[in-house]
C-alpha positions, 0 to 999 in steps of 0.5 A: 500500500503507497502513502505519500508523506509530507514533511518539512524535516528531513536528513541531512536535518538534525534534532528531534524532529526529523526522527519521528518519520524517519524511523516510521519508514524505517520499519513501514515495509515490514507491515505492508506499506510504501511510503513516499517522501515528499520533502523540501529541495532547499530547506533551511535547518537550524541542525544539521546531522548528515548521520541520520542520512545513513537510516533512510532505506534504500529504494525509497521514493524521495520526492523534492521541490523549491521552498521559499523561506523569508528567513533568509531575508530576516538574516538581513537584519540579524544572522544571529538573532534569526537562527536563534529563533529559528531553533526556538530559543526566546529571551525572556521578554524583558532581556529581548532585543529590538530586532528580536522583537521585531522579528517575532511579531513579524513572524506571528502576524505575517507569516499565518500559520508560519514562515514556510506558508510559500511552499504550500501552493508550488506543493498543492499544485505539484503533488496534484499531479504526482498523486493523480498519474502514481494512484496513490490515495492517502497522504500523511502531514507531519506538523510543525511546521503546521502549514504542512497540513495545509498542503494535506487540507487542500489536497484533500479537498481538491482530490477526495484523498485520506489524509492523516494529519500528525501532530509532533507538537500541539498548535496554539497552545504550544508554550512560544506561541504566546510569545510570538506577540500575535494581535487578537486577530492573528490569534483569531486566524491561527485559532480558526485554521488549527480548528479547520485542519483538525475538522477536515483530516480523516484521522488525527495523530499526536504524541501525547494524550494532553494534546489528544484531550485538546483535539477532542475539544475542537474536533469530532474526528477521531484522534489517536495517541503514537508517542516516539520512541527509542530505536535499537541504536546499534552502537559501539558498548561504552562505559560509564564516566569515572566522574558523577555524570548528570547530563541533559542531552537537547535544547535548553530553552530560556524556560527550561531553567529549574533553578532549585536545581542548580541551587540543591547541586551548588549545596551538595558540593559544599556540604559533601566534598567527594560530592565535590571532587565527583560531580559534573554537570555535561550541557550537550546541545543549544544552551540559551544565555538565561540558563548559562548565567543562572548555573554559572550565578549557583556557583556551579561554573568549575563543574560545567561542561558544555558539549554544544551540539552532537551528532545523534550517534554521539547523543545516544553515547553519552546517554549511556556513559552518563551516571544520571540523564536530567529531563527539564520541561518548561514549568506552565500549563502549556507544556504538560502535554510535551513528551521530548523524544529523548525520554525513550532514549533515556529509558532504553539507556539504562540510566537513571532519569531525573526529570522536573517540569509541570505537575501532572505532566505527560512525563511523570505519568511514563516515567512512573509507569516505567519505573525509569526515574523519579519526576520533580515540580520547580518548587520541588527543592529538598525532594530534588536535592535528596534524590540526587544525593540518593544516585550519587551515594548508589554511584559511590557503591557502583550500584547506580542503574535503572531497572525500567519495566515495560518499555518495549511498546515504545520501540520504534518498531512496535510503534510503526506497527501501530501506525501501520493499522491506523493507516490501514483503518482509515484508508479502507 
């Protein structure tokens, strides 16, 4: 069965987003389906990693057109501050620049539902075609960036296919959407095309059951929950760092900014000195200056080791070297419904998760249910502090690990099976 798949991100992309439907196609032949890959000819990537690349299968129908992207005119006015953006670090509005701010209204006001909004009718018109001569009924959005599904929206409309619309993050309430400065009628507009997409798309995927609560407030189409997931990395066997190792691997965002947590790590270096001599604290990955300055004003600056961005390959390393994985979410209602897809990575890596964000959050729900670490509120300072204290003494007695339970639904694999009856459901 071929299914055409719409998409933004794709290697030589890099980061989470791109992971998601590379590894559904990994493993979609295995269940009876052909995908096709329709992708931009030119895109611009914030990451890259050329290694992802490697995972694609052969014989695979790549499809590419011109994009037109009006980032590349915003570099005009600053390089810099349009490539931070466009990796979704924000300052805090009182530390925004002018042409940050500048940028930011242009881009929520403008650019409805966002600035790859061009590549929608060059696609319509040339996929019109492409589906018509290959027979080929079904077509699959992955969104952000969202006008992705505004390509499936009219070619549904123009050409009766069954179209999946899937959602990797959730659309207006996602955290920076706020902070994208939108006047109330560029809020209305985003607002009114969100619900149209999720009221014409035969079939809604997210990845987390708070988005999936959402949609079913907007929508009567039927929605299904398919996280990410953790593939079998096949990778070289490594030990474990000598030092105690806490290590966040991804972005950390001006939100992401627990600063009971940097204060409780300052203290315990203080109070314990072979906590002293041990610890280190491993950033890999984009950092934003709010975070930076706020570790380095705990005192924890000779402790700090920033590793900046890694390829994947290397990501996956360090998560099994490392002595504990820390998984920060934004602290608001926004973000409950976020589950990075790195914490199935943690999970398989058998280490231990110290993970802190919004109470009753996605994440507290499978990391309890997987047993894979202990999840923490912002406010949450002494049970932080202790539990640290409690990994860095099993450490010491070479007894740290992590005995996950029921992880292996959240393969890769398992889960395009899952996708593939979705997919075969809705197209009958």
């Amino acid at each position: 069965m071929k299914v055409l798949i719409i998409t933004y991100y794709w290697p030589p992309a890099g980061g989470p987003g791109v992971q998601r439907w590379l590894k559904f196609v990994k493993y979609f032949n295995d269940f009876g389906i052909e995908p096709v890959i329709y992708v931009p000819e030119n895109p611009t990537y914030a990451l890259e990693d050329a290694s992802l690349g490697s995972e694609i299968p052969e014989n695979i129908a790549v499809l590419k057109h011109p994009i037109f992207e009006p980032y590349r005119f915003a570099q005009v006015f600053s390089k810099k501050e349009t490539k931070t953006i466009s990796k979704g670090i924000i300052a805090n509005k009182e530390k925004q620049s002018f042409i940050q701010k500048l940028l930011l209204y242009i881009r929520g006001n403008f650019f409805i539902p966002d600035a790859r909004k061009f590549w929608i009718k060059p696609s319509v018109k040339y996929l019109k075609k492409y589906l018509s001569e290959n027979k080929i009924d079904t077509i699959i959005t992955t969104g952000p960036p969202h006008s992705i599904h505004l390509i499936g929206e009219k070619l549904k409309n123009q050409l009766s296919v069954t179209w999946i619309a899937d959602f990797r993050d959730p659309w207006t309430t996602i955290g920076y959407h706020n902070q994208l400065k939108l006047t109330k009628k560029s809020a209305n507009k985003h607002k009114a095309i969100e619900k149209r997409v999720l009221n014409t798309a035969d079939h809604i995927i997210t990845t987390s059951f708070t988005t999936k609560r959402e949609f079913e407030e907007i929508t009567n189409q039927p929605v299904s929950v398919i996280t990410n997931g953790y593939d079998q990395e096949e990778v070289t066997q490594t030990e474990l760092d000598d030092k105690f190792t806490v290590s966040h691997i991804g972005s950390l965002l001006s939100g992401r900014n627990p600063k009971n947590l940097w204060m409780a790590l300052y203290e315990l270096t203080q109070e314990y000195s072979d906590f002293a001599k041990a610890f280190q604290l491993q950033l890999v990955g984009a950092v934003s200056n709010d975070v930076l300055t706020s570790i380095k004003e705990a005192g924890l600056s000779d402790f700090l080791k920033l590793k900046g961005y890694v390829s994947h390959k290397e990501a996956i390393l360090i998560q099994r070297s490392s002595q504990v994985l820390l998984l920060i979410e934004i602290d608001s209602e926004e973000t409950k419904c976020i589950i990075p897809g790195k914490l199935f990575e943690y999970m398989v890596s058998n280490r231990p998760i110290l993970a802190i964000g919004p109470r009753h959050a996605d994440i507290c729900k499978l990391i309890s249910e997987t047993n894979s670490g202990y999840f923490f509120g912002y406010e949450d300072y002494e049970d932080i502090k202790s539990q640290i204290l409690r990994y860095f003494k099993s450490f010491q007695e070479g007894k740290l690990t992590s005995e996950t339970i029921g992880i292996e639904k959240y393969s890769r694999r398992e889960l395009t099976k899952n996708m593939s009856e979705i997919i075969k459901k809705v197209s009958n």
